[in-house]
C-alpha positions as CSV (number, residue, x, y, z in Angstrom):
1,X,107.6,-14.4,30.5
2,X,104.0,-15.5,30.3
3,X,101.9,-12.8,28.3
4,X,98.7,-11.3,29.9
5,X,96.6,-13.4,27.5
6,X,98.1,-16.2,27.9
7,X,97.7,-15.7,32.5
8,X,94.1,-14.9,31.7
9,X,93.3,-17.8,29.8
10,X,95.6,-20.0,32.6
11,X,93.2,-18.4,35.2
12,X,90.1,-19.5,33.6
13,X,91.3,-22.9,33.0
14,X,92.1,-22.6,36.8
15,X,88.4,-21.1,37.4
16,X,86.3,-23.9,35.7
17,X,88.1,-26.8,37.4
18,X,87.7,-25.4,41.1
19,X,84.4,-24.7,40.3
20,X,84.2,-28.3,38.7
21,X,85.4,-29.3,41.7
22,X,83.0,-27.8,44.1
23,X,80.0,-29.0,41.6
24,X,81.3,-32.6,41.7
25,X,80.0,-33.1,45.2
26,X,76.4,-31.3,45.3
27,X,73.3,-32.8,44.9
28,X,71.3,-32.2,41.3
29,X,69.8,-28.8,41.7
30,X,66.2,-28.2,40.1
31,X,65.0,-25.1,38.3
32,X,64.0,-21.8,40.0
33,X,60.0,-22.3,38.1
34,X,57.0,-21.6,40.2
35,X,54.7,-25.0,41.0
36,X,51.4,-25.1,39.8
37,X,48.8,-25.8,43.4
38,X,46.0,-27.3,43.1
39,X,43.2,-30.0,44.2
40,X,41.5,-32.8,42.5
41,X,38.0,-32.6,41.7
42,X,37.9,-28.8,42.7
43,X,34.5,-27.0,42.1
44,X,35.1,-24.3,39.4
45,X,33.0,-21.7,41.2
46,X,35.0,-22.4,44.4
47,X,37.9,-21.7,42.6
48,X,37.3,-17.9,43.5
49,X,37.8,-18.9,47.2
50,X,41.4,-20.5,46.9
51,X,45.0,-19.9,45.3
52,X,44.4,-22.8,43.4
53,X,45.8,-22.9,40.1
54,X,45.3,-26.6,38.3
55,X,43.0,-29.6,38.9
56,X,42.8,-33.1,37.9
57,X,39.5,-32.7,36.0
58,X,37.1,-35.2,34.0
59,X,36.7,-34.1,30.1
60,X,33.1,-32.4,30.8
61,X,34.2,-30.4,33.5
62,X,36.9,-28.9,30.8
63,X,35.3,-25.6,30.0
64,X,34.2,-24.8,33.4
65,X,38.0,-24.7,34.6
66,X,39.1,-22.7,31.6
67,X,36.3,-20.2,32.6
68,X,37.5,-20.3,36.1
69,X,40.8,-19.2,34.9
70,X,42.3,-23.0,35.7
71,X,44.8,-25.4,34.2
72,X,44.0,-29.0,34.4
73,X,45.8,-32.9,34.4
74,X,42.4,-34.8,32.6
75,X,41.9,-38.1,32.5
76,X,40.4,-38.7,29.2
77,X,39.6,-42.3,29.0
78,X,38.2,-42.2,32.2
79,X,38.2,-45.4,35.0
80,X,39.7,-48.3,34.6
81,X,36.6,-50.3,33.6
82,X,36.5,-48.4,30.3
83,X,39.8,-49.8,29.1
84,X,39.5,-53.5,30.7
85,X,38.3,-56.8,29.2
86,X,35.7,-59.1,31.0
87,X,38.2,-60.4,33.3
88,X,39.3,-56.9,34.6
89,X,42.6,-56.8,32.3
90,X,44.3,-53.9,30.6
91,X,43.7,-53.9,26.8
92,X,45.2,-51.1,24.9
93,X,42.6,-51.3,21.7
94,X,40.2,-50.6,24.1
95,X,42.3,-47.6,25.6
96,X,42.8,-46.0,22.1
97,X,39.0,-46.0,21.8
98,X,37.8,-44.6,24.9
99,X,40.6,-41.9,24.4
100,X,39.3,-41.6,20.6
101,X,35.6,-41.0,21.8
102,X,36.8,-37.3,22.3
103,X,36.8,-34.3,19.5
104,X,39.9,-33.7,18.6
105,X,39.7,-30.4,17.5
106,X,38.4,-29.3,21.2
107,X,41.2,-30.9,23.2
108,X,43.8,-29.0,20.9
109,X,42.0,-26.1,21.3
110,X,42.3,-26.3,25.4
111,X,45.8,-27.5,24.5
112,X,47.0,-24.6,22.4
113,X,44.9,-22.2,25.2
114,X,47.5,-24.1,27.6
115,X,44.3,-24.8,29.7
116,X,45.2,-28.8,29.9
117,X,49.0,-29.3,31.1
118,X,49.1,-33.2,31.1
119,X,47.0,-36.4,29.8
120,X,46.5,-38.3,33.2
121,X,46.5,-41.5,30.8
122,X,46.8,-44.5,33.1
123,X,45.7,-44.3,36.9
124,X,47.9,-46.7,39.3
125,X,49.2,-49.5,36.7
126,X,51.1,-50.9,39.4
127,X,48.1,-51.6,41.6
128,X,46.4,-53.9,39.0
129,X,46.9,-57.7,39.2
130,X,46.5,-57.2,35.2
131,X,47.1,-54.2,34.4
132,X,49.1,-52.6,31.2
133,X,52.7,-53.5,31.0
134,X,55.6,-51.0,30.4
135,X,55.3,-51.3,26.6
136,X,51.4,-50.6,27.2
137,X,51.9,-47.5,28.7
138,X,54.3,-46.2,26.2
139,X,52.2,-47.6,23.2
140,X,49.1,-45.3,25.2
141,X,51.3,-42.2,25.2
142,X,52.4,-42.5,21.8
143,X,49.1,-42.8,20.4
144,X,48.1,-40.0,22.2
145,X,51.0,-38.1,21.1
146,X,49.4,-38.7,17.3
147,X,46.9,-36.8,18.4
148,X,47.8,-34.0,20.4
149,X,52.0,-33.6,20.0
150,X,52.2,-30.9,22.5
151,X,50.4,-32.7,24.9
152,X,52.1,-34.8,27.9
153,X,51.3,-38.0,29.2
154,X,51.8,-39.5,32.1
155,X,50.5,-42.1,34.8
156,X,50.4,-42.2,38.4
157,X,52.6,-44.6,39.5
158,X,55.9,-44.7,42.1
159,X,59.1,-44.0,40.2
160,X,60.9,-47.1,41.5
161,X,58.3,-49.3,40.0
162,X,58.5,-47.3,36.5
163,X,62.6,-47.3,37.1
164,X,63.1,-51.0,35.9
165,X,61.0,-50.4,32.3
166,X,63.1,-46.9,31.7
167,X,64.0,-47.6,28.3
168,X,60.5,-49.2,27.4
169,X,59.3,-45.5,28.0
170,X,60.2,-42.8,25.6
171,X,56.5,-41.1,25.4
172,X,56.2,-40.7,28.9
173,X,55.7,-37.1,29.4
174,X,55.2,-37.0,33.0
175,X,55.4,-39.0,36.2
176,X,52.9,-38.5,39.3
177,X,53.5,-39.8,42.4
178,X,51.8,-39.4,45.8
179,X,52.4,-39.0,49.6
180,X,50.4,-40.5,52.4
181,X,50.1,-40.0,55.9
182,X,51.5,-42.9,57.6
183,X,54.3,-43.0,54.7
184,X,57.0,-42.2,57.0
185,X,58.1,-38.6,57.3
186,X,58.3,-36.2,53.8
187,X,61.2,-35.7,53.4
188,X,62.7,-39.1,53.7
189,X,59.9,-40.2,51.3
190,X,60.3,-37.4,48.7
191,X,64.1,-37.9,48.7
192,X,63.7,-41.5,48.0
193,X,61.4,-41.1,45.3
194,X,63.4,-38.1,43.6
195,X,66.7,-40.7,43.7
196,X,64.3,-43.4,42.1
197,X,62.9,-41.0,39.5
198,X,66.6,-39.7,38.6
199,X,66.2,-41.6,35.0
200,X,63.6,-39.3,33.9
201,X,63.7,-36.4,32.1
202,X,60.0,-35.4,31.8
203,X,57.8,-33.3,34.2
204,X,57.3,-34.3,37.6
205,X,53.8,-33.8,39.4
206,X,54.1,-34.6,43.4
207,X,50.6,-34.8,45.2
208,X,49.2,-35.2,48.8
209,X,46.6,-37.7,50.4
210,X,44.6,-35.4,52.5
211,X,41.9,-37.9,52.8
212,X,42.8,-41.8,52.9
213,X,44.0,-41.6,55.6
214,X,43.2,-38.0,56.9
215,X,46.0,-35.9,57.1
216,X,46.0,-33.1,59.9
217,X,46.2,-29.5,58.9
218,X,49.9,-28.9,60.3
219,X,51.3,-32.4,58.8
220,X,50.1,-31.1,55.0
221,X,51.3,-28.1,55.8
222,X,54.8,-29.7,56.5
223,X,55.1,-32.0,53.9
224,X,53.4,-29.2,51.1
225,X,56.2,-26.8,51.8
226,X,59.0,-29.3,51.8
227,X,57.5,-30.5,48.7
228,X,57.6,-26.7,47.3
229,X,61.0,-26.7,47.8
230,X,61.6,-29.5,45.3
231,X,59.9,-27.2,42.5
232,X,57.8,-29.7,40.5
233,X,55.8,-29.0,37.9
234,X,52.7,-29.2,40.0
235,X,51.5,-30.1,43.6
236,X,48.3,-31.8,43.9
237,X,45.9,-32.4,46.5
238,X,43.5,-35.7,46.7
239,X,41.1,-34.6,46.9
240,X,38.4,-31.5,47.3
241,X,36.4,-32.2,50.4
242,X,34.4,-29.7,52.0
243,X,34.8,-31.3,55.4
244,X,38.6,-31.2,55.3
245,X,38.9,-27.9,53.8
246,X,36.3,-26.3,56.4
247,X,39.0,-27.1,59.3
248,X,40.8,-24.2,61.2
249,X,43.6,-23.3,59.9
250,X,43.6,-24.5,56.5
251,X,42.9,-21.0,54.7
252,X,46.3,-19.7,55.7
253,X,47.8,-23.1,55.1
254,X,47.3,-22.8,51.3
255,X,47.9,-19.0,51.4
256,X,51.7,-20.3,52.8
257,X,51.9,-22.9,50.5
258,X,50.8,-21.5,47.1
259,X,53.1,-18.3,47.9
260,X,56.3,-21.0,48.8
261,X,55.4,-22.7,45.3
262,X,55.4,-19.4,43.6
263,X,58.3,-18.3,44.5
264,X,61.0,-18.4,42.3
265,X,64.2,-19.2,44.5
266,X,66.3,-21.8,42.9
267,X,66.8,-24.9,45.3
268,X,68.5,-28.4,45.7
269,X,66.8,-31.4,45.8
270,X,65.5,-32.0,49.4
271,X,67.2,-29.3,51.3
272,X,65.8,-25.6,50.1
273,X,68.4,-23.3,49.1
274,X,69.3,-20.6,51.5
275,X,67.0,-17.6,51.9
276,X,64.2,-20.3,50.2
277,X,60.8,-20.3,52.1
C-alpha cells in the first residue's frame, strides 16, 4: 500500500503535467503592469488638462515635464541631420558626439528621479536609404549605456525589420513601433507585430498616428483600447495637435483609455483576458 506521502507527492506530479498540458496550447501571456499614456510634443502646462502620463520630449523641454509631474522617451541627439555626413548617411562618431553635447550629471539626475524612461536613440533606421546598420544601432546603445547604465535605448523601427539583426542587438533596451490609419485593422496589425517582436526581451512602447493620415476619434479609440490590452510599457500618441484634440468626443476617449491602461488585469496577447476592459 502506497503511503499518504508518497499519493500526495503522485498527485502533484499529476497536477503540474495537466496544468503543463493546458499551458502548452495558450498564447504567451503579458504582465498585469499599468501602461504609461501619453502624446508626443505635449505642452507641459496642458498637462493639467489630460491623463497623460509620458511624452516624447526634446532635451530642453526636460525640466518642464518633470515639473509637470511627467515621464518622458527623449531624443537626445536630436534629427537626423545631426548624426549624418554630407551625403545624408548615418555615422556613429558623429552620433556619440551629438549625444555627448549633453551634461551628464543632469540626465542621471532625471534618470535616477525616473523622470526619463527611455533614450529615443535612432528615429526610423529603416526608412533611410543610408541609414545605421544593425551593428550601428547596438554600438549607439552601448555607448549610451557607458553613460547612463540604467537608462534604455531604443529606436523606432517595425519589429520584423529589427527581427533579422536579433543577435547583432544586445543593448537594445526598447523597441517602438507605430500604427497608422489605413494599416489594416488593430488588431491584425498589433498581433503581427507582437509575433515578429517575440525575439525580444526588452520594453515595448506601441504608438498611434493620429495625424498622417488623420485618424477619427472612434477608430483611435478602437485601436488604443485593444492596444491597452496588450500591456506595453507605454502607449504613445503622434502627435499633440490642438486641432485634433479640440474634436467631440476626444475628452472621454482618453478618460476610457488611460483608465483601460491603468488597470491592472493580467491579459493575453491580442485577446483581453476575461473581465479585462
Amino acid at each position: 500500500m502506497l503511503s499518504s506521502k508518497t499519493i500526495a507527492c503522485l498527485l502533484g506530479c499529476l497536477w503540474f503535467a495537466m496544468a503543463g498540458l493546458a499551458c502548452a496550447g495558450a498564447k504567451p501571456a503579458v504582465s498585469g503592469k499599468s501602461t504609461f499614456v501619453g502624446v508626443f510634443g505635449l505642452p507641459p502646462g496642458r498637462a493639467v488638462d489630460w491623463p497623460f502620463a509620458v511624452t516624447r520630449a526634446a532635451p530642453e523641454e526636460l525640466t518642464g515635464v518633470r515639473d509637470a509631474g511627467l515621464k518622458a522617451l527623449v531624443a537626445l541627439t536630436g534629427s537626423k541631420k545631426n548624426y549624418s555626413d554630407s551625403f545624408g548617411c548615418f555615422r556613429l562618431p558623429l552620433w556619440k558626439q551629438a549625444l555627448d553635447r549633453h551634461d551628464s550629471g543632469r540626465i542621471q539626475g532625471l534618470v535616477d528621479e525616473g523622470v526619463i524612461k527611455g533614450l529615443y536613440a535612432i528615429d526610423e533606421p529603416h526608412d533611410w536609404a543610408c541609414g545605421p546598420s544593425f551593428a550601428d544601432i547596438d554600438a549607439a546603445c552601448a555607448y549610451a549605456g557607458t553613460k547612463w547604465p540604467k537608462l534604455k535605448c531604443g529606436v523606432n523601427a517595425p519589429p520584423g525589420w529589427l527581427k533579422p539583426g536579433r543577435e547583432q542587438l544586445p543593448h537594445l533596451g526598447f523597441l517602438f513601433f507605430q500604427y497608422a490609419s489605413g494599416r489594416g485593422d488593430p488588431e491584425s496589425w498589433l498581433a503581427k507585430q507582437m509575433a515578429d517582436a517575440s525575439w525580444f526581451q526588452g520594453d515595448i512602447w506601441l504608438s498611434i498616428q493620429l495625424l498622417k493620415p488623420w485618424i477619427s476619434v472612434s477608430e483611435f479609440r478602437r485601436a488604443a483600447l485593444h492596444f491597452c490590452s496588450a500591456r506595453p510599457t507605454g502607449l504613445l500618441m503622434w502627435k499633440w495637435s490642438e486641432e485634433w484634440f479640440a474634436q467631440a468626443g476626444v475628452t472621454s476617449a482618453m478618460q476610457e483609455v488611460a483608465a483601460a491602461c491603468a488597470s491592472p488585469a493580467r491579459t493575453v496577447v491580442g485577446k483581453p483576458a476575461a473581465g479585462a476592459p
